[in-house]
N, C-alpha and C positions, 0 to 999 in steps of 0.2 A: 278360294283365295283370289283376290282379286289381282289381274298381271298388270306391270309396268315394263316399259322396256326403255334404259338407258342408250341414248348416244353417245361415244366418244369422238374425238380425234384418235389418228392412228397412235399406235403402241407407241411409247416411248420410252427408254430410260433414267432420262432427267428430265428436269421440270417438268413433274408432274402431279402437280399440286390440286387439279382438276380431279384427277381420277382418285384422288386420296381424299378428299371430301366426300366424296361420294362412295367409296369406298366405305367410310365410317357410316352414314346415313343405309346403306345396302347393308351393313353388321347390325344394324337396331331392328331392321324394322324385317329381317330375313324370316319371323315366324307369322307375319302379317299379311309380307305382300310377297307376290311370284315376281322379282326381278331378273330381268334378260340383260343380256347386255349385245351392242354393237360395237366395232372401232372400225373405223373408216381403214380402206387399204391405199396403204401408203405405195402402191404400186399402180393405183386406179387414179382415172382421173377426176374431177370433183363433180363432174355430169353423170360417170360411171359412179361413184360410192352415192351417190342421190339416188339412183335407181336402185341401188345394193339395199341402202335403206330405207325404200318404199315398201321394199317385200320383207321389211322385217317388223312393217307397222301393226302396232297392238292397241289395247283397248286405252294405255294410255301412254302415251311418248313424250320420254323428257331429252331433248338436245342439250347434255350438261354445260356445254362451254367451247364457242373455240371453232365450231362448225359450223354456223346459224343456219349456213346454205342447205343443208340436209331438211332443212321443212320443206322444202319446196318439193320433195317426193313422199312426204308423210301424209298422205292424203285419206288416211282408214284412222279413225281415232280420235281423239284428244290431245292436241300436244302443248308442251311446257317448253320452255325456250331461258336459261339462264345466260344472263349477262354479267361476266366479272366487270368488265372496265369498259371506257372507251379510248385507251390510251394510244392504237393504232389506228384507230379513226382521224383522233387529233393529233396527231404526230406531224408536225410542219414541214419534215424533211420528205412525202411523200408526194409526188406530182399528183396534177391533176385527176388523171386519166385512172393511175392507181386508188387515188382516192372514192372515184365515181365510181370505179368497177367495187370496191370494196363497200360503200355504204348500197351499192343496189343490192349485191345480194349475200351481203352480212346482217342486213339491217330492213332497206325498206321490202323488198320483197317475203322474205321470212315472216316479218313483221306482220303479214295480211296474213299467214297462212297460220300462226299461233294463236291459242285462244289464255294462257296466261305467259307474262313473262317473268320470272322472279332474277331480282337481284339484289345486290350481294350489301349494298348501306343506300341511307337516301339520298345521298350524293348523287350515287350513280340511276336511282331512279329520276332523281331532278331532270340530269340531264339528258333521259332515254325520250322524258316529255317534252324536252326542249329542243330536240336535236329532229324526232321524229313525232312528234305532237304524238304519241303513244297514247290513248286513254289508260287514266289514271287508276280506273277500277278494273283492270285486266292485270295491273303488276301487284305484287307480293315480296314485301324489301325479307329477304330470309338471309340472315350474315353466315357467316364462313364459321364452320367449328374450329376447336382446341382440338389437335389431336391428343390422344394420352399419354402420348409418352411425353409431353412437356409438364412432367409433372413437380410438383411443389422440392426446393432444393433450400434449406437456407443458407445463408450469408454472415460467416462471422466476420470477418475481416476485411477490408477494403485491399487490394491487391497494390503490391508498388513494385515496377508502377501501375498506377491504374489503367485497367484493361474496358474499352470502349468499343463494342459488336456494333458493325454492318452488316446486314443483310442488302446482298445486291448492289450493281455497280456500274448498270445503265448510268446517263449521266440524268436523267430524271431522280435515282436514290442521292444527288448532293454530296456524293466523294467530296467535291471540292471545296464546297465551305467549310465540313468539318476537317477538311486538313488544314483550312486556315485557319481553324477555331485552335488547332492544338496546335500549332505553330508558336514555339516558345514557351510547350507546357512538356510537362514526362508523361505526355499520355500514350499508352500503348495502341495502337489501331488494328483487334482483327477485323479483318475482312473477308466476307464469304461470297466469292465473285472473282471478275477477271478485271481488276481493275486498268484502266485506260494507260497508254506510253505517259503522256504528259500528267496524270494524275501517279502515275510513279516514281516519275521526274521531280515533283512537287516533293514529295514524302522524303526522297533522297538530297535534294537539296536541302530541304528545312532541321532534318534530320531527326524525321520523325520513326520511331521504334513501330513497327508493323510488321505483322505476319497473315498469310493469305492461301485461305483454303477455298477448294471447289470441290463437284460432284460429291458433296456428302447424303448420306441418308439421315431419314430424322433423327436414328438415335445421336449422332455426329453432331446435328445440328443441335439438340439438345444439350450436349457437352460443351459446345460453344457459349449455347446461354449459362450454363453454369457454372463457367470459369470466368466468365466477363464480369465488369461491376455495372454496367449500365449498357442497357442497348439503345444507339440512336438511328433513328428512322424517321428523322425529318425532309423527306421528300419532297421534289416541287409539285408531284403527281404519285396516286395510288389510289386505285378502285377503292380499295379495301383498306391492308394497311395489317394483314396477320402476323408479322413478326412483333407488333405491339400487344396482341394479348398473349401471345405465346411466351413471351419475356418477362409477360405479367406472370403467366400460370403459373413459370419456373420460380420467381419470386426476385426480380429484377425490374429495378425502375429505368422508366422510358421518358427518353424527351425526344418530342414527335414535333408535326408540324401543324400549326394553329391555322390549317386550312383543311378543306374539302373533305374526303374520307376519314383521313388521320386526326381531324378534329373531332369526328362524329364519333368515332371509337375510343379517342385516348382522352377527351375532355372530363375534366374534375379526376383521373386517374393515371395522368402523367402530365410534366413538365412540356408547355407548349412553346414555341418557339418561331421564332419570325424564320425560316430556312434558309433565307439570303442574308440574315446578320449573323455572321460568324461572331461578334463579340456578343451577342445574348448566347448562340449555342454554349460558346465557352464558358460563361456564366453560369449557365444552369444547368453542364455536367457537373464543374467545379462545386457547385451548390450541393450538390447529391453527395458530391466524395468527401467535402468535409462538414459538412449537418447530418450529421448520424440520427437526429432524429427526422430530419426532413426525409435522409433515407428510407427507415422507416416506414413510416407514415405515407409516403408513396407505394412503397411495395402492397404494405396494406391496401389500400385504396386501388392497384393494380390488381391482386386478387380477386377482391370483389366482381370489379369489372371482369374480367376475365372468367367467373365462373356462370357469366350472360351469354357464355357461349360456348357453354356444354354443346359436346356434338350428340347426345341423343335427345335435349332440348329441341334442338338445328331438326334431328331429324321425324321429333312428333312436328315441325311445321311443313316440313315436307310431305308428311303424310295426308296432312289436310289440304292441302291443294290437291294429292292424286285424289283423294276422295271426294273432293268439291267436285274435280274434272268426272271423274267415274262416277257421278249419283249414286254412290251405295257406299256404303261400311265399310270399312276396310277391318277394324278395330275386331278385334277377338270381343264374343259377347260373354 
């Protein structure tokens, strides 16, 4: 049986949405391949966990996310190198200095020492070519699975007042349009996050009805999708964009953003939306809650979409990449 050895980041117990993809893809493929696993010690420093994961190099190494710098001691093997985003790279509020110590050894040095890189939509490989002229025929675009438990829930009635799911509350996930969108509406806002003073400030002046949960687990999160009537997730930024087909699985329509990831994922299978016009956002929640068939007919069309990203689909594409890298079988004959 042919071995693979995962990299993590250190342990964590929230956000960890890295290690639960991978997780799923390690459940499929556990009678196939020998998987190891590593996580960086969050007590070492990151010159010390490069050495720690030198000696842990196997015949085939994938850096799942989050650590890139750890290639630069994987020097026995084959390695794989996944890219969720670039959102800390291009984040405008970091200096110079910070910036340059992060793309050297996030990015360009790693970069020489991997032989595929896969990531997560073509978005984000656009811009891995653009940023870092990457050759093209070394990345493998493999998307992010459903986990199971987001599974099919239906929908008889429209809630009142109607209930509108955020995920996430950076100010990159757009808290702020959509409270301007429901500004003057009875729309309910959960929210799953820590949302900001003055975007609380907003909600209570306008006198907008919200309630606000954190640190949940997925089943949690799941209950959220399926008490809500629509989830919105029109972002100005997002690698990916997994609370759109997760919202799909549950059986809940999404109105997302008619840009970058969020279009590559939720096009022809949710309502798209300009993310800085709060009167289209409100438009085309309001559309959903009162065209019950447009309803509908989206859910549909979310399903669909969402079953593109079966996580044991996700993890026979993973398997061909360690098998491309490993020149042999991996596959049960």
């Amino acid at each position: 049986m042919q071995s693979v050895t995962y990299f993590y980041r250190e342990p964590r117990k929230t956000g960890v949405s890295i290690e639960g993809i991978f997780s799923l893809v390690k459940s499929c493929l556990r009678d196939r391949v020998d998987i190891k696993e590593f996580y960086c010690d969050p007590k070492a420093s990151r010159v010390q966990n490069i050495r720690k994961a030198g000696k842990h190099a196997d015949v085939v190494n994938h850096i799942t996310g989050d650590v890139n710098f750890l290639a630069l001691g994987l020097k026995k093997g084959k390695t794989i190198l996944t890219i969720h985003d670039f959102g800390f790279y291009e984040n405008p509020v970091h200096s110079r200095l910070v910036k340059l110590i992060y793309q050297t050894f996030w990015f360009s040095l790693p970069l020489k020492r991997v032989d595929i890189v896969t990531v997560v939509s073509e978005f984000t490989k656009e811009k891995l070519i653009r940023y870092f002229n990457f050759p093209e025929s070394k990345i493998r675009v493999i998307h992010d699975p459903v986990k199971p438990v987001f599974r099919s829930v239906g929908k008889q009635l429209i809630n009142e007042p109607p209930v509108i799911l955020m995920l996430g509350t950076g100010k990159h996930k757009n808290l702020d349009n959509l409270i301007e969108a429901a500004r003057g509406t009875n729309f309910h806002l959960d929210i799953v996050g820590w949302p900001a003073s003055d975007e609380l400030g907003k909600m209570q002046e306008y006198g907008i009805s919200h309630s606000i949960y954190n640190n949940l687990t997925d089943e949690q999160v799941f209950e959220r999708y399926v008490a809500c009537d629509v989830l919105f997730m029109a972002s100005l930024y997002e690698g990916f964009g997994m609370p759109i087909i997760e919202a799909q699985a549950v059986g809940r329509p999404v109105v997302t953003s008619n840009i970058g990831a969020m279009l590559e994922v939720g096009e022809h299978s949710a309502l798209m939306v300009d993310p800085l016009d709060p009167e289209e956002i409100r438009w085309s929640i309001n559309s959903l809650l009162t065209n019950r068939q447009l309803y509908e007919d989206t859910v549909k069309l979310g399903y669909e979409n969402a079953a593109k990203y079966n996580y044991e689909r996700i993890a026979e594409q993973y398997l061909a990449v360690y098998e491309e890298l490993a020149g042999t079988c991996m596959r049960r004959k």
